[in-house]
N, C-alpha and C positions, 0 to 999 in steps of 0.2 A: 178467757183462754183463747189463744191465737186456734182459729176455726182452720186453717192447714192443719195443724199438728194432729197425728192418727195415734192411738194407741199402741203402745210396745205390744199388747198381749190381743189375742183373738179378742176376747168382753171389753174393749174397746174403755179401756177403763184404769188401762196401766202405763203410764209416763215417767219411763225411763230416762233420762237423756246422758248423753257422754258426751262430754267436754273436749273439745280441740281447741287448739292453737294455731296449728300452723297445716299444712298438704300433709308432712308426713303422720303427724299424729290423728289427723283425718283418716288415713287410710291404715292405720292401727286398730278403729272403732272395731266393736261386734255389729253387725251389719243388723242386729235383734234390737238396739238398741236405738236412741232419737239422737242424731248429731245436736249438738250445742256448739252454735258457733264463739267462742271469745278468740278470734284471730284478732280483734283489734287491742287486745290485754290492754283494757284501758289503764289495769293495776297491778302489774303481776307482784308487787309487796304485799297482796292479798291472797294470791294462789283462787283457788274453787271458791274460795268463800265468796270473793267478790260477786261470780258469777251465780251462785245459789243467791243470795241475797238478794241481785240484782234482778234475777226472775219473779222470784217471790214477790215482789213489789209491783212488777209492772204485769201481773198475771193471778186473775181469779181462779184459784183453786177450786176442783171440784171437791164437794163432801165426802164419795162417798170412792173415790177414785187414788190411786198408788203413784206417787211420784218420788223421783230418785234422780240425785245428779252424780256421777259417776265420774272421776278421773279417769284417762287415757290408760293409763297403768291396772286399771280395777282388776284385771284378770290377771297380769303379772305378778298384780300385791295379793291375790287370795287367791286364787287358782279355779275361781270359778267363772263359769259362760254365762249367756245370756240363755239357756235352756236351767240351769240347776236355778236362776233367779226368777226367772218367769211360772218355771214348773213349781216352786213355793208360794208365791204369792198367790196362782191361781187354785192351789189346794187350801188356803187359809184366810180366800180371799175375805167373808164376810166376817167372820172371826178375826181376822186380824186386824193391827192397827197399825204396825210398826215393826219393820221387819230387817233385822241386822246382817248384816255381809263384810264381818270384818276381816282384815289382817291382825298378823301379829296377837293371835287369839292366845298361844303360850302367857304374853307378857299380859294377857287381859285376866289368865286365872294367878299368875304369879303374883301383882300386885293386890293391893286393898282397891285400888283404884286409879283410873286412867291419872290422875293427878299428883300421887306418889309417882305411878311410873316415869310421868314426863319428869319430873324433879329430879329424880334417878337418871333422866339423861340432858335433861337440860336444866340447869341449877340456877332457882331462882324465880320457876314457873310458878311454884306454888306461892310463894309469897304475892303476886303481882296475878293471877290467879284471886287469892283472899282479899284483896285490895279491891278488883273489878265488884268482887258479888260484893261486898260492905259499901261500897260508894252509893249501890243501885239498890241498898236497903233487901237483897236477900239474906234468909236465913241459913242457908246451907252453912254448914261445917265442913270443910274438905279433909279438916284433920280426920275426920272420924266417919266420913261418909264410906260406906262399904259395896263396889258393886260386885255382879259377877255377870258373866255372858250374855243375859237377859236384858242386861242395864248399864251395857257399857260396849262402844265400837271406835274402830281410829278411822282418821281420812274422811267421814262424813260418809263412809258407805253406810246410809239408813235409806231405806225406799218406805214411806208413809204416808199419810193421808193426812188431811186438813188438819186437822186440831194437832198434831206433832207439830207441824211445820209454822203453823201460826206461833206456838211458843217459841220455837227455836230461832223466828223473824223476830221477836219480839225481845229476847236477850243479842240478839245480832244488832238489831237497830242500835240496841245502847251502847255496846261493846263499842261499835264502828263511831259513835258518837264522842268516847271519851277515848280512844284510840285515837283518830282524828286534830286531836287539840293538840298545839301546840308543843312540846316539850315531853309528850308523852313516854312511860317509861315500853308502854307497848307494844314501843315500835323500836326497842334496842333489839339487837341480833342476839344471835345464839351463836351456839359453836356447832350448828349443823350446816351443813355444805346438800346442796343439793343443786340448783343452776346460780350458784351464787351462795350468800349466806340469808338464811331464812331466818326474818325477825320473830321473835318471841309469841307475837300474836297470833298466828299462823296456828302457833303448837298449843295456847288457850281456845280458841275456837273451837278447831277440832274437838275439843273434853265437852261442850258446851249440853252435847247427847247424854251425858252420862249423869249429869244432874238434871237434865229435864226428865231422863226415864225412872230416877231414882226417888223424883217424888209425886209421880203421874200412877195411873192406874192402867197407863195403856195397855192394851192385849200387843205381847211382841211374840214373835217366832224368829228363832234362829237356828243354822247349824249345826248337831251334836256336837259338843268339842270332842270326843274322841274321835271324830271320822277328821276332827281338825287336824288331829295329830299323830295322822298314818304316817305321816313320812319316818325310815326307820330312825332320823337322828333323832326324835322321840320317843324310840322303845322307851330307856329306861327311865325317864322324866314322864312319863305319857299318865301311869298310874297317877303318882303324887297332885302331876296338875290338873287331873280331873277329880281330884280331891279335892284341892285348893279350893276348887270353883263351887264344889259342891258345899263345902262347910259356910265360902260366903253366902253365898243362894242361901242356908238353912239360915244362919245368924241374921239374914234380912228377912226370912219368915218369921221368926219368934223373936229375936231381939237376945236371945240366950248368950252372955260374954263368952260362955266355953268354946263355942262353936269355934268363935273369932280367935280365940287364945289359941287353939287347936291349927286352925289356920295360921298364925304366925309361927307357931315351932315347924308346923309341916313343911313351910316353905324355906325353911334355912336347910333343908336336907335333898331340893329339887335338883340345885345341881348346874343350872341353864348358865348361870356367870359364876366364874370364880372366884371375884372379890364382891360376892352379892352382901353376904351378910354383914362386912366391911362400910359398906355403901349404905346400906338400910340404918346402919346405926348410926354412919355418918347424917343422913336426912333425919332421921329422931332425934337427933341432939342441936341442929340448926333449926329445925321448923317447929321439932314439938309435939309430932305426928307418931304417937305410939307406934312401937318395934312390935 
């Protein structure tokens, strides 16, 4: 570890960084937080991952110490500071392992899992998705993997500690490996727009968290989702989807089908999209990915 770099938090022990680009997104940072420079986007077909990756590599983790890479946006997309992330980790510090800050926490109790939901918006992930983990000889099933808010975040908001970050280097390497080659299907676009159209890969990545916490033992702390879901256009969906979360939570304690049976009728009546249940049955009848 570069001997400059000071800790985000007083215990000298928390390495936050947020990522820029350019002056202006420099001077958007929480000022609590470690700039990261990528002005020179060596890749921007990669977005953050490039630059998480590329720290990771050229930088010894400490054991016992919280590190996080942060987009420019982290407080636009979640609404939280560098006080609500700092003030968590240092009440959980030794206890913790791994600690979630996500957006779009709705669509994280809505789905079975981050990898339905991207298929739901970008068609296509999943299959190319099941391709990456069978090439690389993992076991994972995504048809049937179930997270809920403990074991699943978007955007790569996770701040962890060595042993997270070693696995999630460690499916990154090979990702970036077979992404890389020639002719790859991993690097077609999507139909998302954000500076440009964002290839496919970008939106596997991201998921990469939700199968490393799904079959780890790590101690994680996150957000209540109801405090996720003050805002009022969640009144009346706010119940249901803390429901949602909670029957997956229970179905991954016990393994009980009802739970999960429970959770699929509950969520055709949340209400968050119109042509949801439309949609869900359209992806069960292409992927195979039980309704």
């Amino acid at each position: 570890m570069n001997n400059q770099i000071q800790g985000a938090g007083p215990r000298q022990n928390i390495f936050i960084f947020q990522i820029f680009y350019d002056a202006a997104s420099r001077q958007s940072l929480d000022p609590a937080f470690i700039p990261l420079d990528n002005s020179a986007n060596e890749r921007p077909d990669w977005f953050e991952f490039w630059v998480i990756r590329k720290f990771l590599k050229e930088n010894e983790l400490k054991e016992d110490a919280w590190y996080g890479f942060l987009s420019p946006k982290f407080t636009s997309k979640t609404g939280f500071n560098s006080s609500v992330v700092l003030n968590t980790l240092e009440s959980v510090d030794q206890e913790g392992e791994v600690a979630l800050f996500s957006p779009h926490c709705p669509e994280l109790a809505l789905f079975q899992n981050p990898f339905e939901q991207g298929e739901y918006w970008h068609p296509g992930l999943l299959r190319l998705s099941e391709e990456f983990f069978a090439k690389i000889g993992s076991s994972v099933d995504l048809k049937t993997l179930v997270t809920h808010q403990k074991t699943s975040v978007f955007s790569n908001y996770v701040i962890a500690k060595r042993a997270y970050w070693n696995e999630w280097l460690d499916l990154a390497d090979k990702f970036f490996a077979l992404t890389e080659a020639p002719g790859s299907p991993f690097a077609a676009p999507t139909n998302y727009y954000a500076d440009g159209r964002a290839p496919m890969k970008t939106f596997i990545q991201e998921r990469f968290a939700s199968v490393i916490l799904s079959r780890s033992t790590f101690k994680v702390v996150a957000p209540e989702l109801i405090f996720l879901l003050s805002n009022p256009f969640y009144d009346r969906m706010r119940e249901p989807l803390v429901a949602c979360n909670i029957l997956k939570e229970l179905y991954c304690r016990t393994r009980d089908p009802d739970y999960l049976a429970t959770f699929k009728k509950l969520r055709q009546h949340v209400g968050m999209y119109p042509d949801f249940e439309k949609r869900i049955a359209r992806i069960a009848d292409e992927t195979g990915i039980a309704r």
